[in-house]
C-alpha positions, -999 to 999 in steps of 0.1 A, spaced: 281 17 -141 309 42 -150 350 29 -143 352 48 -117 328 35 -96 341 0 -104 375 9 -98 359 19 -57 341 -12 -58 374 -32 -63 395 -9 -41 371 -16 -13 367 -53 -18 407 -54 -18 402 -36 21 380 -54 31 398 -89 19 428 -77 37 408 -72 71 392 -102 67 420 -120 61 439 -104 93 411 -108 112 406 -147 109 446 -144 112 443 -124 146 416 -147 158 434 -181 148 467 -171 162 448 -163 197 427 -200 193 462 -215 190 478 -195 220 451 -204 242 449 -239 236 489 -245 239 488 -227 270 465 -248 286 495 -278 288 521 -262 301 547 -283 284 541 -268 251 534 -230 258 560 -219 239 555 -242 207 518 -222 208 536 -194 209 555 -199 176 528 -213 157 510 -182 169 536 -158 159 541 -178 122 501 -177 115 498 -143 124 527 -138 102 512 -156 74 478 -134 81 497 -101 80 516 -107 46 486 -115 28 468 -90 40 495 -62 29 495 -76 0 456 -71 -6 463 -37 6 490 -29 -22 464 -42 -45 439 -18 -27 466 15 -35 476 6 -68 438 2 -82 432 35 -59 457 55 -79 449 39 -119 420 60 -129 435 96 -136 461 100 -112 486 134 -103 521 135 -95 513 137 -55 490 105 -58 518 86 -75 542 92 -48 522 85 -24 513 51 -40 553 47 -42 561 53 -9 534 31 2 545 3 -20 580 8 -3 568 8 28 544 -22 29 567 -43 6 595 -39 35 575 -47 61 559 -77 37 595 -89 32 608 -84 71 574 -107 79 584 -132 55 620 -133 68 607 -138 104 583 -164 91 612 -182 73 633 -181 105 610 -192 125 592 -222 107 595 -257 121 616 -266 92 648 -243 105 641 -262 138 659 -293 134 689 -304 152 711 -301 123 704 -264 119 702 -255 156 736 -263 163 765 -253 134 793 -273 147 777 -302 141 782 -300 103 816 -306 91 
């Protein structure tokens, strides 16, 4: 088996671990949804845990993906491939980071009462 066809193998694997992992994200986020939403009183704490576990979902599964472009681009690459690699590093690293941000500013832990109102603290 010749590097080259290893280096697909593992390109692909890194794919499909990163729609896997969305996937089961997608589908748990929608499981969570629908069972808040039955009890009206806590619709909208199913919403956030939906919106954090498809968050959680999402950053993993860029990250496989960057995996997936920099394997892509190892075995004999030209000036164009490498750019393209770099931009989408850029790109999927920002939108990694913004969905870590939201994920951070919406956890239960920046929820309390002591962070949800600053005049409290003195």
């Amino acid at each position: 088996m010749s590097l080259r066809t290893l280096n697909g193998i593992a390109v692909s694997i890194c794919q499909l671990l990163a729609l896997f992992v969305i996937s089961i994200g997608i589908i748990k986020a929608l499981i969570i949804h629908l069972k808040h939403s039955w009890s009206f009183s806590s619709s909208s704490v199913g919403f956030w845990e939906s919106r954090l576990e498809m968050g959680y979902s999402f950053s993993l599964g860029l990250s496989f993906l960057i995996g997936g472009s920099i394997l892509k681009t190892t075995i004999a690459p030209k000036w164009n491939d490498i750019g393209q690699l770099a931009a989408i590093i850029v790109i999927r690293t920002v939108l990694n980071y913004l969905l870590l941000q939201a994920i951070s500013r919406s956890s239960p832990a920046n929820k309390t009462p002591a962070n949800s109102n600053p005049s409290q603290h003195t």
